[in-house]
mmCIF file of the C-alpha atoms, coordinates in Angstrom:
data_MODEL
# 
_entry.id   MODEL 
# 
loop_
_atom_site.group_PDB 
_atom_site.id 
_atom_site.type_symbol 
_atom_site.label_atom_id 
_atom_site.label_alt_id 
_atom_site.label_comp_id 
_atom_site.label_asym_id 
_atom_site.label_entity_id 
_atom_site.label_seq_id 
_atom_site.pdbx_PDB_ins_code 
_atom_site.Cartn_x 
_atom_site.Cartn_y 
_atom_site.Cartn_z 
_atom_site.occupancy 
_atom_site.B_iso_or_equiv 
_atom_site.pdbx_formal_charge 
_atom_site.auth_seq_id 
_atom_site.auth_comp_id 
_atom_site.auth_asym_id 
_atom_site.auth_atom_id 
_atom_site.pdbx_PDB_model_num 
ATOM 1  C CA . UNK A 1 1  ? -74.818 -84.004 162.698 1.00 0.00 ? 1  UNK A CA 1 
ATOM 2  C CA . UNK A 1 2  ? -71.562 -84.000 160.664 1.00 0.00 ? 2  UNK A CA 1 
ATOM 3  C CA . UNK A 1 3  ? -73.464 -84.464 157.660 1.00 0.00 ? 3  UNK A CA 1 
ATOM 4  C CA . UNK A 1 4  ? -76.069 -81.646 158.219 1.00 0.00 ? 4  UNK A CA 1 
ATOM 5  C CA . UNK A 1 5  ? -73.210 -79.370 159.028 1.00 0.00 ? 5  UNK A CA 1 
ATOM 6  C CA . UNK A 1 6  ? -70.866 -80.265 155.428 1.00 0.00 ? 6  UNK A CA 1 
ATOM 7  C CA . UNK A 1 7  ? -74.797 -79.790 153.708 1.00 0.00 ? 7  UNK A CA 1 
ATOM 8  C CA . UNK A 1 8  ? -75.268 -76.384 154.927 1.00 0.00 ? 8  UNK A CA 1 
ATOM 9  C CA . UNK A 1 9  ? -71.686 -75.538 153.946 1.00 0.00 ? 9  UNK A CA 1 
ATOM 10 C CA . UNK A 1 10 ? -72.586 -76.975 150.769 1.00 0.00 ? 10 UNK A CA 1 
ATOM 11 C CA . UNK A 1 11 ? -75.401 -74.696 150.474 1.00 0.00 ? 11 UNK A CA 1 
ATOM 12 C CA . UNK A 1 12 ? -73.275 -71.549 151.096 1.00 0.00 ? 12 UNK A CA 1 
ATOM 13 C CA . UNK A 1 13 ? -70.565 -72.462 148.709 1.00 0.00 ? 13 UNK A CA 1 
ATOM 14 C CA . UNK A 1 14 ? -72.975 -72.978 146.044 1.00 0.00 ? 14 UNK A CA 1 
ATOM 15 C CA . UNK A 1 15 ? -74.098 -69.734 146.512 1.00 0.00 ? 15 UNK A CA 1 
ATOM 16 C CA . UNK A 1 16 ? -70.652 -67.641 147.023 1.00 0.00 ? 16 UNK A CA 1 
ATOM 17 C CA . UNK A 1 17 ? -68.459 -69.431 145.026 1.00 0.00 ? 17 UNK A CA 1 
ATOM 18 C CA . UNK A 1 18 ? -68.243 -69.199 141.103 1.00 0.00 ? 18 UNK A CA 1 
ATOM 19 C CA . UNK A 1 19 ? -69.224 -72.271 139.293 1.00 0.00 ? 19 UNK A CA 1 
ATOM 20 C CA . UNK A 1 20 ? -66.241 -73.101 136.492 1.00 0.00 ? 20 UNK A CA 1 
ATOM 21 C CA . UNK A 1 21 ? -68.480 -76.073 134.818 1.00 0.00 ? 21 UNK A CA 1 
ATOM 22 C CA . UNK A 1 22 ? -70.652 -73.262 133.800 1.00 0.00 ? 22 UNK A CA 1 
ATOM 23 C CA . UNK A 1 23 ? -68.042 -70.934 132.706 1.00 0.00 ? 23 UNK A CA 1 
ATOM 24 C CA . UNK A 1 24 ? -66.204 -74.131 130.984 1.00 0.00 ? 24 UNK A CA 1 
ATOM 25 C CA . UNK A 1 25 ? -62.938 -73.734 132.440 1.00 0.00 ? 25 UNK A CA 1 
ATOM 26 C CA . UNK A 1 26 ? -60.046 -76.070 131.461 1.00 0.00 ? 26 UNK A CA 1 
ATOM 27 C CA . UNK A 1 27 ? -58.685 -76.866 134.613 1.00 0.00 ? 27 UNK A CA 1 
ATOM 28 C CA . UNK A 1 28 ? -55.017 -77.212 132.916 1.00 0.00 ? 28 UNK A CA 1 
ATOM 29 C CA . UNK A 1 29 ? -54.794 -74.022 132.330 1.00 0.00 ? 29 UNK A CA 1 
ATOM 30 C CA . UNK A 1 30 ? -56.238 -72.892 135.903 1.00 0.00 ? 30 UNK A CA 1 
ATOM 31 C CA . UNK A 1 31 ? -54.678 -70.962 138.281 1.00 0.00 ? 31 UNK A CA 1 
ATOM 32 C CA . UNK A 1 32 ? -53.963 -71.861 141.383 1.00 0.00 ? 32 UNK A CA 1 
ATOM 33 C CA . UNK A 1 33 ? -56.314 -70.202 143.292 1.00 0.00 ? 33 UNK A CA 1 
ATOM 34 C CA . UNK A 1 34 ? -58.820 -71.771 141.421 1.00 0.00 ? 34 UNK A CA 1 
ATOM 35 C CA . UNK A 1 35 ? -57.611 -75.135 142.097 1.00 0.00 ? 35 UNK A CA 1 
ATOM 36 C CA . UNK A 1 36 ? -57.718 -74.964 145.667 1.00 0.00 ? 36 UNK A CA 1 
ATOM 37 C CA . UNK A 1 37 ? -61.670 -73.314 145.062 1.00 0.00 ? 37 UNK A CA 1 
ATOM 38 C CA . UNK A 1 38 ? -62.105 -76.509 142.740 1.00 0.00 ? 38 UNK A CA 1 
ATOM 39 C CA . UNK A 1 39 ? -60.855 -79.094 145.516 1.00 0.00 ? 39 UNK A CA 1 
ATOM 40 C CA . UNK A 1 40 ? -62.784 -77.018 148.041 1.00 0.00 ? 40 UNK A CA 1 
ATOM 41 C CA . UNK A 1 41 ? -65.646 -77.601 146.699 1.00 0.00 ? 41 UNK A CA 1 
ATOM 42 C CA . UNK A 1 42 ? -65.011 -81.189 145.986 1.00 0.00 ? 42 UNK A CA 1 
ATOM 43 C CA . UNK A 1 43 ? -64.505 -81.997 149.569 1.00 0.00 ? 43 UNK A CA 1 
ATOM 44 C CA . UNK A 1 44 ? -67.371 -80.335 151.169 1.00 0.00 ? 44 UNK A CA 1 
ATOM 45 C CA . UNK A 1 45 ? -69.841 -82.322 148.380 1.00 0.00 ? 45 UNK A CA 1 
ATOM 46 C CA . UNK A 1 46 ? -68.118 -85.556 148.737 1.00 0.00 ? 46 UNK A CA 1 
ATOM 47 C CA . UNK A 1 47 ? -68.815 -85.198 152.918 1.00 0.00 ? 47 UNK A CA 1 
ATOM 48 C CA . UNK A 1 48 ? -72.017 -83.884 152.458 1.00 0.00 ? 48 UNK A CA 1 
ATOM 49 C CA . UNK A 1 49 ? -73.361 -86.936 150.825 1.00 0.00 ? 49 UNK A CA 1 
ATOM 50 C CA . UNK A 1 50 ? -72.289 -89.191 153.499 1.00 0.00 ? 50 UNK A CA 1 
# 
């Protein structure tokens, strides 16, 4: 259940939130903001594969 639930969200953040791999972002020169979208992201994929 916990899994299916962080997969979904997985799903929707993939879709909504922008992708800075593709735009090639150095993340020492990111902003704050984009951080916390970076780590975000990073938690919801590392529950989803549970």
């Amino acid at each position: 259940m916990r899994t299916s639930f962080f997969k979904v969200i997985a799903k929707i953040n993939k879709t909504l939130l922008p992708s800075f791999t593709k735009r090639k972002l150095d993340i020492s020169k990111a902003s704050k903001f984009q951080l916390a979208i970076i780590g975000w992201r990073a938690y919801i994929t590392l529950n989803s594969l549970d």
